[in-house]
C-alpha positions as CSV (number, residue, x, y, z in Angstrom):
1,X,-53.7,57.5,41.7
2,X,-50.9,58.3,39.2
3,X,-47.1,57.6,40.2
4,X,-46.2,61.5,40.6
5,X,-42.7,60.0,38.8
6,X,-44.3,57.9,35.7
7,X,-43.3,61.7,33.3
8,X,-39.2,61.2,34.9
9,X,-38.9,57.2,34.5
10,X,-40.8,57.1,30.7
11,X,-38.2,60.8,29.3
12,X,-35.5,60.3,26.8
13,X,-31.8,60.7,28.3
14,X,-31.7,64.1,27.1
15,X,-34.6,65.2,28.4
16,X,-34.1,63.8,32.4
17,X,-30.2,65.8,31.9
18,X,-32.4,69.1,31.3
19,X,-34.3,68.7,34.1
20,X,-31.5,67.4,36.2
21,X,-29.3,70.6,34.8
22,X,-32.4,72.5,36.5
23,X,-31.6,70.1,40.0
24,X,-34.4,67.9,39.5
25,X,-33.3,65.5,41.7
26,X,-35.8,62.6,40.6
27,X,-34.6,63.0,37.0
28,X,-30.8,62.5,38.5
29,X,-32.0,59.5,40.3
30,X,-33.3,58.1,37.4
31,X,-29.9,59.1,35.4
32,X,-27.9,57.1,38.0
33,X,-30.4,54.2,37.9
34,X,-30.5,53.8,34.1
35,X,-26.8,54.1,33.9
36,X,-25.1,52.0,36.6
37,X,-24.9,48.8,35.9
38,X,-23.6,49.4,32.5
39,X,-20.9,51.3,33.7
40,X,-20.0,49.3,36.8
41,X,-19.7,46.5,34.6
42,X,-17.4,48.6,32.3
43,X,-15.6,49.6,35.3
44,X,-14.9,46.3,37.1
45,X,-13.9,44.8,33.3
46,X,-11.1,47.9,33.6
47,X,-10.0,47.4,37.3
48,X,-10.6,43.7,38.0
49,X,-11.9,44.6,41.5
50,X,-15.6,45.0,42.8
51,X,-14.3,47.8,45.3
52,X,-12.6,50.1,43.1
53,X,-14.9,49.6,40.3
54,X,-17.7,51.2,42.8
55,X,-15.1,53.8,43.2
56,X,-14.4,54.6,40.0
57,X,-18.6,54.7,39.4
58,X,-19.2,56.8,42.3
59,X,-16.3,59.2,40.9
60,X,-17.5,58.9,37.5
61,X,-21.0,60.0,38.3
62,X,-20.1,62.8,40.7
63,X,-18.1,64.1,38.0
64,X,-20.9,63.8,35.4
65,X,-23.5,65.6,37.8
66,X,-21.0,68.6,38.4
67,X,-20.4,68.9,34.3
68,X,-23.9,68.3,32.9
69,X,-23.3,71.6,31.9
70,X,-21.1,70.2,29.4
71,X,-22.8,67.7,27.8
72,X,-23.4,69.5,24.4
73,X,-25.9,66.3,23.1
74,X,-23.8,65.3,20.4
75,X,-23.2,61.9,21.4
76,X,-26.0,60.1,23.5
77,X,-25.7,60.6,27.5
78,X,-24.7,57.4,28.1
79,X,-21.7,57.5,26.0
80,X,-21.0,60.8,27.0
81,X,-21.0,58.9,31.0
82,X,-19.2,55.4,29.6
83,X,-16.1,58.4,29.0
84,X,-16.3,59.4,32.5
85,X,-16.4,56.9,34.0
86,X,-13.2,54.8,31.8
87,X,-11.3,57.9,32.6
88,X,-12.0,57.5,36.4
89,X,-11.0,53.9,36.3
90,X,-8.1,54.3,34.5
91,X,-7.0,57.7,36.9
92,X,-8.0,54.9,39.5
93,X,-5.5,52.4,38.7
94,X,-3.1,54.6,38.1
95,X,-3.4,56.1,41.5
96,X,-2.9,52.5,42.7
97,X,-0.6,51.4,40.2
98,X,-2.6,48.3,39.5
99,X,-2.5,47.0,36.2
100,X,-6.1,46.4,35.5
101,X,-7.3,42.2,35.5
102,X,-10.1,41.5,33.1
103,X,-11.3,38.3,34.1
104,X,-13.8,36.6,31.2
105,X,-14.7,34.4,33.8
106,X,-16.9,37.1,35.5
107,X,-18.4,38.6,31.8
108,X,-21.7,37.3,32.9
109,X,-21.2,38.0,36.8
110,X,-19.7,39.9,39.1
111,X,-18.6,37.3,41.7
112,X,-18.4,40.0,44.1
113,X,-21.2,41.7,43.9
114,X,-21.7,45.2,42.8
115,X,-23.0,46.8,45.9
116,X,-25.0,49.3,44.0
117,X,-28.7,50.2,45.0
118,X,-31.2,48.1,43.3
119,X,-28.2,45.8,41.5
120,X,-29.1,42.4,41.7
121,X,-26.6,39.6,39.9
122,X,-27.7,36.0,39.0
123,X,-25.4,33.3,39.7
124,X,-23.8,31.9,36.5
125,X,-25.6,28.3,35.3
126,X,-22.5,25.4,36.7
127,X,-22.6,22.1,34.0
128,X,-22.1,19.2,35.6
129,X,-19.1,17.3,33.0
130,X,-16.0,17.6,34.9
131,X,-14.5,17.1,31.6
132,X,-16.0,20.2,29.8
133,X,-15.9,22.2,33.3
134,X,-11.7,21.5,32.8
135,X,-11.8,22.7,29.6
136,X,-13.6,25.9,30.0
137,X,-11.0,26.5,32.6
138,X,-8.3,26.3,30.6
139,X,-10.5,28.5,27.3
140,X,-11.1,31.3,30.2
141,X,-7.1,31.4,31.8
142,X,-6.0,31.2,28.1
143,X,-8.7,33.7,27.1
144,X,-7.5,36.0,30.6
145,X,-4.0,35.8,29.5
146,X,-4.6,37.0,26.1
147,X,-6.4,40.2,27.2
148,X,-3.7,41.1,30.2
149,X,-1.2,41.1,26.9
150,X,-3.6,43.9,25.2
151,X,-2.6,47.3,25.9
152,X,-4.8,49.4,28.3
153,X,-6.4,51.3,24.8
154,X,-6.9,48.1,23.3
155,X,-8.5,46.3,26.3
156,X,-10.9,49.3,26.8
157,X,-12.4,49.3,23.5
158,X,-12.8,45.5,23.5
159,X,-14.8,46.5,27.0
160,X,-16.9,48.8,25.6
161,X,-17.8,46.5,22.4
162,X,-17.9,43.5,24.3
163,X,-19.5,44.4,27.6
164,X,-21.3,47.9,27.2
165,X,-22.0,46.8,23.7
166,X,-21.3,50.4,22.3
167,X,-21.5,50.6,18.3
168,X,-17.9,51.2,16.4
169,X,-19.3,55.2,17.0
170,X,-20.2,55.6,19.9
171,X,-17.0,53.9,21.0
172,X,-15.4,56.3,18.7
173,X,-17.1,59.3,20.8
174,X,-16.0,57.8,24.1
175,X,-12.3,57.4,23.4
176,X,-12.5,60.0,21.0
177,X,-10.7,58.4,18.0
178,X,-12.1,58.1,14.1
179,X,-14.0,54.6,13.7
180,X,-11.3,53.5,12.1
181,X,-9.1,53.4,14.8
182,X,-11.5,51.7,17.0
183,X,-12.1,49.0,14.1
184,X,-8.3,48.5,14.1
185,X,-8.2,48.2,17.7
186,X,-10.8,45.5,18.0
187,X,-9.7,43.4,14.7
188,X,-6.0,43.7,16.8
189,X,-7.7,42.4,19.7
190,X,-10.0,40.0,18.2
191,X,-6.9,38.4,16.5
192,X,-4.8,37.8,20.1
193,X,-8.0,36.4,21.0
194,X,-8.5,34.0,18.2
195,X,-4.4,33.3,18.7
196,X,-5.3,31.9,22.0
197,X,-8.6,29.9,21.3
198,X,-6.8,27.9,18.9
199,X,-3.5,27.4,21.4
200,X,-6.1,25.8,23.3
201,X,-7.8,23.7,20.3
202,X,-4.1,22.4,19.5
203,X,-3.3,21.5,23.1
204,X,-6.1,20.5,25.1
């Protein structure tokens, strides 16, 4: 018997915010399913905290169902969402006046869990050396460090390179700046970064 939902989970983006627009609600399910864990993981990089990125993902979406109306298609729907839902985490830690704590420690986990539907995480692979376990310690507080420095801007468009692995545009369409900008941005960043790897290197 054919899954009544194969025609929602195999249409484009654009076509599951049509029918959505129309309050499909399997084709808004299937939005929120394709798109949270990219931005969760956007969001806790911004916030530092499991709770209020689920906050800031819950906002973000709510927003983004209420506006699909204005999603005009001339950026992709997830970059058009990735906006959203920065803007909510940064309203978010205003709000709380929390200055956000990216942690590369958790790039490949979220050690809290991200209490979405349907969200598993692995548990990051532990090597044994004590010696290189020390040492990757100190690369990751070093590392931590560097990016706290970063302003907010700069921090979130390393985020969305790094983590939601946007392109130099569709970065450009979520914070709305010329790709040059955003190519300033993360050389700036990329340098503080390479300042601290090599603080490291010369005192280990």
């Amino acid at each position: 018997m054919p899954d009544p939902h194969s025609g929602v989970v195999e249409a484009p983006d654009e076509a599951l915010v049509e029918l959505a627009r129309a309050g499909d609600a399997d084709a808004r399910e299937e939005l929120f399913r394709r798109g949270r864990e990219i931005a969760y993981r956007v969001a806790f990089r911004l916030l530092g905290n499991a709770e209020d990125a689920m906050d800031a993902v819950q906002d973000g979406f709510i927003k983004a169902f209420r506006n699909l109306d204005a999603f005009d298609g001339r950026s992709a729907f997830r970059t058009w969402l990735l906006r959203i839902v920065t803007n909510a985490a940064h309203d978010l830690g205003r709000r709380k006046r929390r200055r956000p704590a990216l942690r590369l420690a958790d790039l490949d986990t979220d050690p809290g869990g991200s209490g979405l539907p349907g969200t598993s995480v692995a548990e990051p692979s532990i090597e044994d050396d004590p010696s290189r376990g020390l040492h990757r310690d100190d690369l990751r507080r070093a590392l931590d460090e560097a990016l706290a420095r970063l302003s907010p801007t700069i921090r979130e468009t390393f985020v969305l390179f790094a983590e939601a692995e946007l392109s130099y545009k569709e970065i450009a369409e979520t914070q709305d700046v010329p790709i040059g900008t955003v190519m300033s941005r993360l050389y700036y960043a990329r340098q503080k970064l390479q300042a601290a790897l090599e603080e490291i290197e010369d005192h280990p």
